[in-house]
C-alpha positions in Angstrom: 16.9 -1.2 25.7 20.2 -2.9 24.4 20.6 -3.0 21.0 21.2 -6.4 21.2 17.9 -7.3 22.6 16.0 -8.9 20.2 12.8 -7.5 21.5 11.0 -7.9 18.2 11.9 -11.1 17.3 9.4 -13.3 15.7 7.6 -10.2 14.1 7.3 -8.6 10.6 7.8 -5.0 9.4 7.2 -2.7 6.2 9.0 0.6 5.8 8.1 2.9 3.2 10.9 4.7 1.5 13.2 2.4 3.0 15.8 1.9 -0.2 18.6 4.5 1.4 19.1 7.3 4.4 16.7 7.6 7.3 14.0 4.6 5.9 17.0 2.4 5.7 18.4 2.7 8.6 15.2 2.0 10.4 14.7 -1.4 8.1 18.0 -2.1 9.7 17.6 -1.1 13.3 14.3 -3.4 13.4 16.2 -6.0 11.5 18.9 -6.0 14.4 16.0 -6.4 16.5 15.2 -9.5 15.8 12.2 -8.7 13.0 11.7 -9.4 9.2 11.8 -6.7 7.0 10.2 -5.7 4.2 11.7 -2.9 2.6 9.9 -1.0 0.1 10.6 2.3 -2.3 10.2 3.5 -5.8 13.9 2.3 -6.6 13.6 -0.9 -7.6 16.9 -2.2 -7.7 18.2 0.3 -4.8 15.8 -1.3 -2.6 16.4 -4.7 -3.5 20.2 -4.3 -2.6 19.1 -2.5 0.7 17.4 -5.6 1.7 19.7 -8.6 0.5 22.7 -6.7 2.6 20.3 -6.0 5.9 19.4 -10.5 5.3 22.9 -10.6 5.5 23.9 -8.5 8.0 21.2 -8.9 10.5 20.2 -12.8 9.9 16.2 -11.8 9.0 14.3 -12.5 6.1 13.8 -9.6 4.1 12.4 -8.8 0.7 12.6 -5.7 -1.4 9.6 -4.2 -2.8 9.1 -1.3 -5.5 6.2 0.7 -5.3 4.9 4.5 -5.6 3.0 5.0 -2.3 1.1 7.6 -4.5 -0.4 4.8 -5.9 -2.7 2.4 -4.7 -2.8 -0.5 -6.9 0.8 -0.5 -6.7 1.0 -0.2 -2.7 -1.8 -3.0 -2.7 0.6 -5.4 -4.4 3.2 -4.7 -2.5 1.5 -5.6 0.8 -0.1 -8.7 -1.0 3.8 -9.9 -2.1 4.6 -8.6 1.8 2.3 -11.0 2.9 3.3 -13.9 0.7 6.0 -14.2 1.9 6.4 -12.9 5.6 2.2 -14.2 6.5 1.5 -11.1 8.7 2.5 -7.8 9.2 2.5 -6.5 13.0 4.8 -3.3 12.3 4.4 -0.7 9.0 6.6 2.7 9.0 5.8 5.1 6.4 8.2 7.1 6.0 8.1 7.9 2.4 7.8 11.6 1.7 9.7 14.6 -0.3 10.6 17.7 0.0 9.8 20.9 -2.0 10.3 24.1 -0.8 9.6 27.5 -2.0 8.0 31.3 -1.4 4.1 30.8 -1.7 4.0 33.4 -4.6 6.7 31.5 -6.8 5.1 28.1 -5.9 3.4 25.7 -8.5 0.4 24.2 -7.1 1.6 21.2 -9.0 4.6 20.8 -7.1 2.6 21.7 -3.7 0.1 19.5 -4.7 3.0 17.0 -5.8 4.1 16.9 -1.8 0.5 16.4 -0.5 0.2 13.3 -2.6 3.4 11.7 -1.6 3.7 13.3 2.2 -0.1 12.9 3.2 -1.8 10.7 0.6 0.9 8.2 0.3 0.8 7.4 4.4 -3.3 7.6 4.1 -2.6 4.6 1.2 0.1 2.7 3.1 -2.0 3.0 6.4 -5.2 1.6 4.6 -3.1 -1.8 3.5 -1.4 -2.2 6.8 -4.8 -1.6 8.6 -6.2 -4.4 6.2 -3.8 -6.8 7.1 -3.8 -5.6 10.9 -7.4 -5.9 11.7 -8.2 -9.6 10.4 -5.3 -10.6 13.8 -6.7 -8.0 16.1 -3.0 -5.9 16.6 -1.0 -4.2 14.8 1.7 -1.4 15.3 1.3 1.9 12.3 4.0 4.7 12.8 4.2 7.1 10.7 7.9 9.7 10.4 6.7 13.2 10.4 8.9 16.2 11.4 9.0 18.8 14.2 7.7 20.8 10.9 4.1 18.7 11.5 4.1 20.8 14.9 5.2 24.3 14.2 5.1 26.5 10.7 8.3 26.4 8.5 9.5 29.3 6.6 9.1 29.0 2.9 8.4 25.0 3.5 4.5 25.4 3.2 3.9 22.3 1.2 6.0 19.9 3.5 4.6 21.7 6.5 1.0 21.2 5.7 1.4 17.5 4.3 3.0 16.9 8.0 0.7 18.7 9.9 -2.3 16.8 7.8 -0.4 13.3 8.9 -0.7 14.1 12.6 -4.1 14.5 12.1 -4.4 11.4 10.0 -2.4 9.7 12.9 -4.8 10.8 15.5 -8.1 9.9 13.5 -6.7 6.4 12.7 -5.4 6.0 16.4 -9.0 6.2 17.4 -10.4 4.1 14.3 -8.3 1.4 15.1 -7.9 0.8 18.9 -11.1 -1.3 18.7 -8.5 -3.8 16.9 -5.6 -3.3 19.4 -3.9 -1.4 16.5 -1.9 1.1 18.0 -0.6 4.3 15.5 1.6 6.8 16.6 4.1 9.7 14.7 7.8 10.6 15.5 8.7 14.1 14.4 12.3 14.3 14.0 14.3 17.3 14.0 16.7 18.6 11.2 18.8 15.4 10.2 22.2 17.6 10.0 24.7 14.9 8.8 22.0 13.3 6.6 23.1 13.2 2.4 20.0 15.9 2.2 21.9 18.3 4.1 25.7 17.5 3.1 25.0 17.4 -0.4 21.9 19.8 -0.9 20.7 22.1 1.4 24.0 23.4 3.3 25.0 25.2 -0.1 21.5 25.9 -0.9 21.2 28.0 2.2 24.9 29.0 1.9 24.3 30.8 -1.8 20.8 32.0 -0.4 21.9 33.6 3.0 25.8 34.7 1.7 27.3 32.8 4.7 29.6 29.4 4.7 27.9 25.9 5.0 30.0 25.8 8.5 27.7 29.0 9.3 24.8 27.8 8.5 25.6 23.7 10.3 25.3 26.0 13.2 23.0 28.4 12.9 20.8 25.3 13.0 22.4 23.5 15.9 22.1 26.7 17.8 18.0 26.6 17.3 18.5 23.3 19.3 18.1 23.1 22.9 20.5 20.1 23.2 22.9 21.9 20.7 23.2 18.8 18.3 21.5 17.5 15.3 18.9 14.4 15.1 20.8 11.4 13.9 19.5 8.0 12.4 19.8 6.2 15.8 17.8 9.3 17.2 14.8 8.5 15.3 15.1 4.7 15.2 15.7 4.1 19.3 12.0 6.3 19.1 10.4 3.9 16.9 11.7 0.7 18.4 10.1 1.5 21.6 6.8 2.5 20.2 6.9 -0.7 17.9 7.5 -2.6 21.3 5.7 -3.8 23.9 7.1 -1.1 26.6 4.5 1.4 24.1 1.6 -1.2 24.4 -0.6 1.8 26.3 0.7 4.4 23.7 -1.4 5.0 21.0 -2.1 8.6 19.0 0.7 10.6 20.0 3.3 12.5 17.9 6.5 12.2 19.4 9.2 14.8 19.2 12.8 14.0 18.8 14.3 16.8 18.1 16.4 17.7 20.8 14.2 20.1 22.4 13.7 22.5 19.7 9.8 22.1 19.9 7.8 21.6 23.3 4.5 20.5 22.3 
């Protein structure tokens, strides 16, 4: 597919945690093809700025919307302002989600319990709107970003890793529940995003200070875990979900789909 096709053009999106980084970029890369976008994330004016320079860049409509996915009266209003002004929504993202890592004999069950609710509970909330809006016009496209950690264990990463495995089974269950209304919901699991601001500006000298090595070292220890020898990117993860929000994924429906260079084959 070209990136210049504009081979969602006349449809509407929402993407959850979409005010900077990966949720951003994959406003934008639906934008460029041809769809409107609503962008929404707890950052209120972030989010807002996000979608007035992706209008202007990409010649959609867009609108910004801020909401906790946590919570349901908020993520309710957002759809219903969504709707206002776009009239349907054929294509919702959730990609919301945090990241809180830790040994399981130092961890707070509040902070594990504080990635459940955004990672798991938040997609189970943003699902339930889209499907409401979905259902009435009998299709629909739900994809929710996981992470190759929502197929394999993660060391020290229990929280995220449950939350993740939880949303593939939530993708499955809903993938079933909803074919009846030719609403098709899939998963991408990403590998690590190595030149994403998480990594540059937090977890390279985390890992640095924890393992006594240099963040060169440990840029590639990780590309060494990878098959393809490079990290995920944006475009990695956004070429996945324009093709399962297309058309050419119309028989695709309750898969998670790894891109993560080969690092996990199953």
């Amino acid at each position: 597919m070209s990136d210049n096709e504009k081979i969602l053009s006349g449809k509407t999106a929402l993407v959850s945690g979409a005010a900077q980084g990966l949720g951003r970029a994959l406003g934008e890369r639906l934008a460029q093809a041809g769809a409107d976008v609503a962008l929404l994330d707890l950052q209120a004016g972030e989010v807002a700025a996000a979608a007035s320079e992706i209008a202007t860049s990409c010649g959609v409509r867009t609108i910004g919307l801020a909401a906790d996915v946590t919570d349901e009266e908020q993520v309710r209003a957002a759809f219903d302002k969504a709707l206002g002004e776009f009239d349907k929504l054929d294509i919702v993202v959730s990609n919301a989600g945090i990241l809180i890592s830790g040994a399981i004999t130092e961890f707070e069950a509040a902070k594990w319990r504080k990635v459940i609710e955004v990672n798991l509970i938040g997609y189970m909330i943003v699902a339930k709107y889209a499907a409401k809006a979905m259902i009435p016009r009998g299709e629909g496209v739900i994809v929710q970003i996981n992470s190759k950690s929502g197929k394999t264990g993660s060391h020290k990463n229990s929280a995220y890793a449950a939350s993740k495995f939880g949303g593939i089974g939530l993708t499955q269950s809903l993938a079933l529940e909803l074919a009846e209304h030719n609403i098709r919901v899939n998963a991408i699991c990403p590998g690590n995003l190595l030149d994403s601001p998480l990594w540059v500006d937090s977890l390279y000298a985390q890992y640095a200070k924890r393992w006594g090595k240099t963040e060169e070292e440990v840029r590639q220890m990780y590309i060494d875990k990878v098959p393809l020898k490079r990290g995920c990117t944006y475009d990695d993860v956004a070429d996945a979900l324009l093709f399962l929000c297309s058309d050419h994924a119309s028989y695709i429906t309750g898969q998670a789909l790894n891109v993560d260079g080969g690092q996990t084959m199953h």
